[in-house]
Steps between C-alpha positions, in 0.01 A plus 500: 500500500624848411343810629587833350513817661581870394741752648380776651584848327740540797638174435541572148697832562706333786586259186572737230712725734724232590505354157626808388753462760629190382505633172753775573868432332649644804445463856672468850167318613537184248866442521690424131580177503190404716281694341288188328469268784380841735253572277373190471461495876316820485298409254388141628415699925390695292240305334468318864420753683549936551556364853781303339603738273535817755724282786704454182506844374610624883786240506639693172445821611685428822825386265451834323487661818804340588679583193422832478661579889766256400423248802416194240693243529536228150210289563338272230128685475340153340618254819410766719130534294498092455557420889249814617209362329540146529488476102641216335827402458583516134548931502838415683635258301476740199743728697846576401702600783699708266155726484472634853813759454358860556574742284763796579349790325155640683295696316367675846228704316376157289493343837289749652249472295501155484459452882219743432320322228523152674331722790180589307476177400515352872238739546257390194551133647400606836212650386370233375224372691301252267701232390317332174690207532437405836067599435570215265697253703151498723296417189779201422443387850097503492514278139823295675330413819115427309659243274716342799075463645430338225736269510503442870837581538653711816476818454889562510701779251831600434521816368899548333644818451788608432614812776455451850434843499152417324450194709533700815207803333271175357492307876358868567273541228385176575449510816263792488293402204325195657835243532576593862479346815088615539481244216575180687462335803667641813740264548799583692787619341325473189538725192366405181777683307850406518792592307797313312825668441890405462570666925151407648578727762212700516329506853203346415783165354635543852237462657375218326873355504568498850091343566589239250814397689292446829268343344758216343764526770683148492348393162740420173273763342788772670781482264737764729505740246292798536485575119367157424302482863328886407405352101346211668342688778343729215372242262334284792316846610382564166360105483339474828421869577518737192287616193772635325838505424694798362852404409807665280701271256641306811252242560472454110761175563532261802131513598221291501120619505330188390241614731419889316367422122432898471849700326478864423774660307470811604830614340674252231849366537768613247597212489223325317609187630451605865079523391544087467656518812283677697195258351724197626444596854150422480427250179758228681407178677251491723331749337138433529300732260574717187724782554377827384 
């Protein structure tokens, strides 16, 4: 299933001002050599999210910043934009290290109003307060969730996208638009939206961490490592507790959700192969129903 939505005009500007942007032949904001692979960031958070897409913006504007006063030290901007947002893996092995060398000669007055223009734009995405996308991520979930009736199946989704930036605004969205916790039971510790990232260090993982330990204290389901113990913690929450899943590129390998037949792609991959992937985690053995 495939359901369309339309930009907002203040989406649409947001888009054509940073398009033009990325379109400049010079700039201290899209370094040389990097200049593909950080557009191509900016243009997939920004087709996530303007959530996505303004966190992003700031982190550039800060390097600016820092160039401009002369306190920047040589930093690669695409592992520093990669590990941020959680996004997947394959930006930083298209890095040369060759490309992070800054450049001696600052044009102070192009810099200027550089940091200015990124500034306006920070502004347009915070002034966003409709997100189009999202409005139709809640019609996905309506069709999702009245074919898993049909079918009898749980009423379990993962929802993959690709910034944690947008996973951490969407668990919000959600939650006030009829997924939170006045939707289910009142079960103890229970939330009915959990999140999925490459840290899982969020409070809310915490807290379900450190209750999932207790709960199998002295079983061989404790490995003794917390980044395997926290990814198991999270994916028995979202079976036995949890509507929904939100989760970035890191749970698109090593997990198993035989027991969710519901998969939004709420951003795509650039990998193409990573969309298989994703799939896999549901449509696997044990798998009970169709996956949507």
């Amino acid at each position: 299933l495939t359901v369309p939505f339309r930009p907002t005009t203040q989406e649409q500007e947001l888009y054509n001002g940073i398009t033009a942007l990325l379109e400049k032949d010079d700039s201290y904001a899209l370094p040389t050599k990097q200049k593909h692979l950080t557009g191509l960031i900016l243009r997939k958070l920004l087709a996530s999210s303007s959530f996505a897409v303004m966190n992003t913006l700031e982190t550039i504007k800060k390097r600016l910043v820092g160039l401009k006063t002369g306190e920047l030290e040589e930093t690669d901007l695409i592992s520093h934009l990669v590990e941020n947002d959680d996004l997947e893996q394959d930006y930083i092995e298209e890095v040369d290290a060759e490309d992070i060398h800054l450049d001696d000669d600052i044009d102070q007055e192009q810099l200027a109003y550089e940091i200015e223009e990124l500034e306006q734009y920070i502004q347009q995405a915070k002034s966003i307060t409709q997100d189009s996308k999202a409005t139709a991520l809640l019609t996905a979930l309506n069709q999702g969730f009245e074919q898993m009736a049909e079918m009898n199946a749980p009423k379990k989704v993962i929802i993959f996208t690709e910034s944690k930036r947008t996973q951490e605004y969407l668990a919000r969205f959600l939650a006030a638009n009829g997924f939170g916790n006045d939707n289910v039971s009142s079960e103890e510790n229970s939330n009915p939206i959990v999140t999925f990232s490459g840290t899982n260090n969020s409070p809310q993982a915490t807290q379900i961490y450190q209750q999932w330990l207790e709960e199998n204290e002295g079983s061989d389901k404790v490995s003794g490592s917390p980044q395997i113990d926290r990814r198991s913690a999270l994916i028995d929450h979202f079976k036995h507790h949890a509507e929904i899943m939100i989760a970035t590129e890191a749970a698109a390998e090593g997990v198993n959700l035989q027991f969710c037949s519901l998969l939004i792609n709420y951003d795509l991959p650039w990998n193409p192969q990573r969309v298989e992937q994703r799939i896999g985690r549901c449509h696997r053995y044990g798998q009970k129903f169709d996956v949507v």
